[in-house]
N, C-alpha and C positions, 0 to 999 in steps of 0.2 A: 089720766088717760081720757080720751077723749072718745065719746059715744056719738053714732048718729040716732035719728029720731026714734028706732026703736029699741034703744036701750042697750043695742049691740055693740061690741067691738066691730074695728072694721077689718073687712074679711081680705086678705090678699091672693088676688087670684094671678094665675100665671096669665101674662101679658100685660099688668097693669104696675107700675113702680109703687113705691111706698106714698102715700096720703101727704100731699102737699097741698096747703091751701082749702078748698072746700070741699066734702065730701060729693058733693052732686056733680062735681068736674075730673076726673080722676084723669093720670097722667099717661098716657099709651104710649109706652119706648116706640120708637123705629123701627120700621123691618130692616132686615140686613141684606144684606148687597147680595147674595148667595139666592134672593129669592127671585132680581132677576135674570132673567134666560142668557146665558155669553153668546147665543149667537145673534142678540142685537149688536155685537159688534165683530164683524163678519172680515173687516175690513185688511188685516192683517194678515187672513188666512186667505183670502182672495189677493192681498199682493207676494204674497211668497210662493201660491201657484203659479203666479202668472209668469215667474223667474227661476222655471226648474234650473237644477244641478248643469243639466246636462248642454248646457246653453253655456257652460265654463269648461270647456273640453282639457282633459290632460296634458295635452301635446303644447298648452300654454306653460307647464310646470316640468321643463326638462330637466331639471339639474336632477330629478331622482334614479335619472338614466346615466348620468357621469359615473359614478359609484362603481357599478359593473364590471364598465368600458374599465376602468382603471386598476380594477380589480383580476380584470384580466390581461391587459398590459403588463403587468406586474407580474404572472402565474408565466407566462410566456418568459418576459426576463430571467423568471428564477428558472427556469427548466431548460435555457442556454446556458445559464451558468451552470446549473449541474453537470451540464453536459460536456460541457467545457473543460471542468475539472475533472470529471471521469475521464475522458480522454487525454489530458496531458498526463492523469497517472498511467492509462495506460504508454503513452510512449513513454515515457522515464522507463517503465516496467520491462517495455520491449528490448529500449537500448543500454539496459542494464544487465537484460540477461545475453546480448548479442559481444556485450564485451567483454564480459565473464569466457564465454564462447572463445575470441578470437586472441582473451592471452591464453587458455590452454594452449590454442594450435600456437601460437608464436614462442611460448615455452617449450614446445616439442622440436620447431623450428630450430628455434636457441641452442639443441645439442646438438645438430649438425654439424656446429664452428666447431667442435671441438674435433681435432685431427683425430683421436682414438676411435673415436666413437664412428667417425664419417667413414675411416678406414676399415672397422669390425664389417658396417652395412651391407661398402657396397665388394667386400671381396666373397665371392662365389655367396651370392644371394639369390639362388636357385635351391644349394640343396644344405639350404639352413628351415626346415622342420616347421619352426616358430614363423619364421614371416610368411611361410605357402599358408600356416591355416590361418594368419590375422587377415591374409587377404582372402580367405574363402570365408571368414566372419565379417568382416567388412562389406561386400557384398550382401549377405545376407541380413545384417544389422540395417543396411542404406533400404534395402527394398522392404523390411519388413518397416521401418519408421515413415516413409515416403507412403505405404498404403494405409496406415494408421491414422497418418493427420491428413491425410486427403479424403479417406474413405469414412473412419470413423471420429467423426466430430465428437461427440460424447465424450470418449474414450482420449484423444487432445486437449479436451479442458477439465479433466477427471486430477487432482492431487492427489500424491505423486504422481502417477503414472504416466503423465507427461514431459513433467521433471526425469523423469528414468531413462523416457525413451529419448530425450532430448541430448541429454548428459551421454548417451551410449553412444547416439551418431556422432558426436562432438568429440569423443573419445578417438573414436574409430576414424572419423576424419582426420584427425589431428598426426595420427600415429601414420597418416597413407602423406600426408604434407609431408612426414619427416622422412620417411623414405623414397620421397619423389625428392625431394631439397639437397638430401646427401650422394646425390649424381650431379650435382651442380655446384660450380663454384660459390663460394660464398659471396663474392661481391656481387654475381647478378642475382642470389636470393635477397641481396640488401638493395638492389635498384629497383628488384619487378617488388619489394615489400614496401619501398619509397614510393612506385611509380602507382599501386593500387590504393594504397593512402589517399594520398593525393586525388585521385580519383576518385575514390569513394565519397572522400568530402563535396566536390565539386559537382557530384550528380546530386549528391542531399539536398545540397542548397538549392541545386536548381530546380528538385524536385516539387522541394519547400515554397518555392518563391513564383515558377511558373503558372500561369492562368491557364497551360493546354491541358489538357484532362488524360493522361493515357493511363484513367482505370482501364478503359473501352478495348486496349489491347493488348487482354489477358489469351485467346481464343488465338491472337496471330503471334503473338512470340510464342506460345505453346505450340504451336505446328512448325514457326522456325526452329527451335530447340529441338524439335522430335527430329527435324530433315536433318540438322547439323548431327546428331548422335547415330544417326541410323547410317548415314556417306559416311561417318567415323568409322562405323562397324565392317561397313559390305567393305569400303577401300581401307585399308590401314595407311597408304603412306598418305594419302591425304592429310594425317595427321602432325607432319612434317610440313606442310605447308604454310609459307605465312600468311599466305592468304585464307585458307581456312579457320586461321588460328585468329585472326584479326576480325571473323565473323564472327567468331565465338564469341570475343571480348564486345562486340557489338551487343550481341544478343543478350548478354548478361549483365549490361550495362543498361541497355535497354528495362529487364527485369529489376534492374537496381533501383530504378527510377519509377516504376511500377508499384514494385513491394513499398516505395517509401512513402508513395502517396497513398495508397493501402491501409495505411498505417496513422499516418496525420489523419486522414478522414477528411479532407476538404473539397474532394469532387465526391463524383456519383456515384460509386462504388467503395465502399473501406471494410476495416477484420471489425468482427466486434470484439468485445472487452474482455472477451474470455479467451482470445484466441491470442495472447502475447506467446505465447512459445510458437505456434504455427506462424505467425510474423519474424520470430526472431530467427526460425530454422531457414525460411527464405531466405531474409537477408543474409547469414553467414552462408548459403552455399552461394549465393550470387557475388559475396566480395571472394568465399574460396578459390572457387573457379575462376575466375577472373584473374586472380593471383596467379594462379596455375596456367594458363595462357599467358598472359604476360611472358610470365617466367622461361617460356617455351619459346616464344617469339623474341627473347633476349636472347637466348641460348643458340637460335639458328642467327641471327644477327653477328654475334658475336665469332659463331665456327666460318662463316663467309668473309672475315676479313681475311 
C-alpha cells in the first residue's frame, strides 16, 4: 500500500475517484448533466407554442361524423321494417278473420237451396215465435256491438270480448241473410253472390293499387249513409226503388274502398294494430249489404220482364 508524505493512507473523499497516478493531482469525475438548468434549451417548448392544437380544427377529421349518420340510417331502416311487418300481420289478421265471417253467412245462405227448409221459412213467417224474437235480438245484438266498437275502443281490443261481440253480430247477421235469401230464388242469390264477389275483389285492388287517398272521406260517406237509412225509414217504398238501391251499392262500395285503405295504412289515415276486429266488422257489413242490394236490384229487374 502506498503512503503519502505523512505516513497516511489515502483518504477518499466524496467527489474525488480512486488515487491514479500521483497523489498531489487527484482525479475530479464530471458533474452531471442534471446540474445544468433545461431551460437553457427553451427552444422546443417555444416551438410547440408557437403551433397550438387549435390551429388543426376538427371539421378537417370528418369521417368520426359517418359513424352516426349511418347508425342512424340503419335505426330508420330497421323501424320500417318493423313496421312493415306488424302491419302485413295485421292484414292477414284482418282478412282471416273477415273470411271466417263470410263462410258462416254463406253457410247459412247454403240452407236456403234446400226446398224443405226455404218452404218451412217462408210459409206464414209472422206468427212463427222464433223468428219475431231473433229479429227483436238482432236488432238489439247490431246496435249494441255498433256502440261498443265505435264508443268503446278499450273494450274492442280487450280478448275475448271482442271475439264475443264479433262472433254474435256475425251470427246474428248471418241468420237475417238466410231469411232475407229464402224469399228469393236461388239463381239470383247465386248471381247477386257472383256479382259481389267480383266486386269486392275489384274495389280491393283498386283500393290497393290507387294513389287518390279517400281516407279524407270518412265524414261524407257517413252523412251519405245516415241520408240513405233515414229516406229508407221516413218513405218505405223508396226501398223498392232501383234507383235508391243502386245508391246504396254506391255508397257501400264507396266504404269498401275506404275500410280497405284503412286497413293497408298507406295514406293518411289507417286502424292501428289492435283494431283487426273493428276493421274486419267494417268490411263484412260493407260486402253484406252490398250483397243485399244487389240482390234486391236483381229481384226487381228480374219481376219487370
Amino acid at each position: 500500500m502506498d503512503y503519502n508524505q505523512n505516513n497516511q493512507p489515502p483518504q477518499y473523499q466524496p467527489g474525488y475517484a480512486p488515487y491514479q497516478g500521483q497523489t498531489a493531482e487527484p482525479m475530479i469525475s464530471p458533474q452531471p448533466y442534471a446540474q445544468q438548468p433545461y431551460t437553457q434549451q427553451p427552444y422546443a417548448q417555444q416551438q410547440y407554442a408557437q403551433q397550438p392544437y387549435a390551429q388543426q380544427p376538427y371539421a378537417q377529421q370528418p369521417y368520426a361524423q359517418q359513424p352516426y349518420a349511418a347508425n342512424k340510417a340503419d335505426d330508420v331502416a330497421a323501424e320500417q321494417s318493423y313496421e312493415y311487418v306488424v302491419r302485413k300481420g295485421f292484414i292477414v289478421k284482418t282478412y282471416g278473420i273477415l273470411l271466417s265471417q263470410l263462410a258462416l253467412t254463406c253457410f247459412f245462405i247454403l240452407l236456403t237451396f234446400i226446398p224443405a227448409i226455404k218452404q218451412y221459412v217462408t210459409r206464414d213467417l209472422i206468427n212463427k215465435p222464433i223468428i219475431v224474437a231473433f229479429l227483436i235480438i238482432f236488432l238489439i245484438v247490431t246496435i249494441v256491438v255498433c256502440i261498443v266498437f265505435s264508443c268503446c275502443q278499450d273494450t274492442a281490443r280487450t280478448v275475448p270480448i271482442n271475439y264475443i261481440l264479433l262472433f254474435s253480430f256475425t251470427l246474428c247477421m248471418s241468420f237475417y241473410c238466410f231469411l232475407l235469401c229464402s224469399f228469393y230464388e236461388t239463381s239470383l242469390v247465386i248471381s247477386a253472390a257472383l256479382l259481389t264477389f267480383g266486386a269486392t275483389v275489384g274495389l280491393t285492388v283498386y283500393a290497393a293499387r290507387t294513389k287518390t287517398d279517400f281516407t279524407f272521406c270518412g265524414a261524407f260517406l257517413f252523412a251519405c249513409l245516415f241520408i240513405l237509412v233515414l229516406t229508407g225509414i221516413l218513405f218505405f217504398w223508396v226501398r223498392f226503388s232501383v234507383l235508391y238501391l243502386m245508391l246504396g251499392v254506391m255508397i257501400y262500395s264507396l266504404y269498401l274502398i275506404y275500410d280497405t285503405q284503412l286497413i293497408i295504412g298507406n295514406k293518411t289515415f289507417k286502424y292501428g294494430v289492435d283494431d283487426y276486429c273493428l276493421a274486419a266488422l267494417n268490411l263484412y257489413i260493407d260486402i253484406i249489404y252490398m250483397f243485399i242490394k244487389i240482390l234486391q236490384i236483381l229481384a226487381i229487374i228480374q219481376g219487370k220482364k
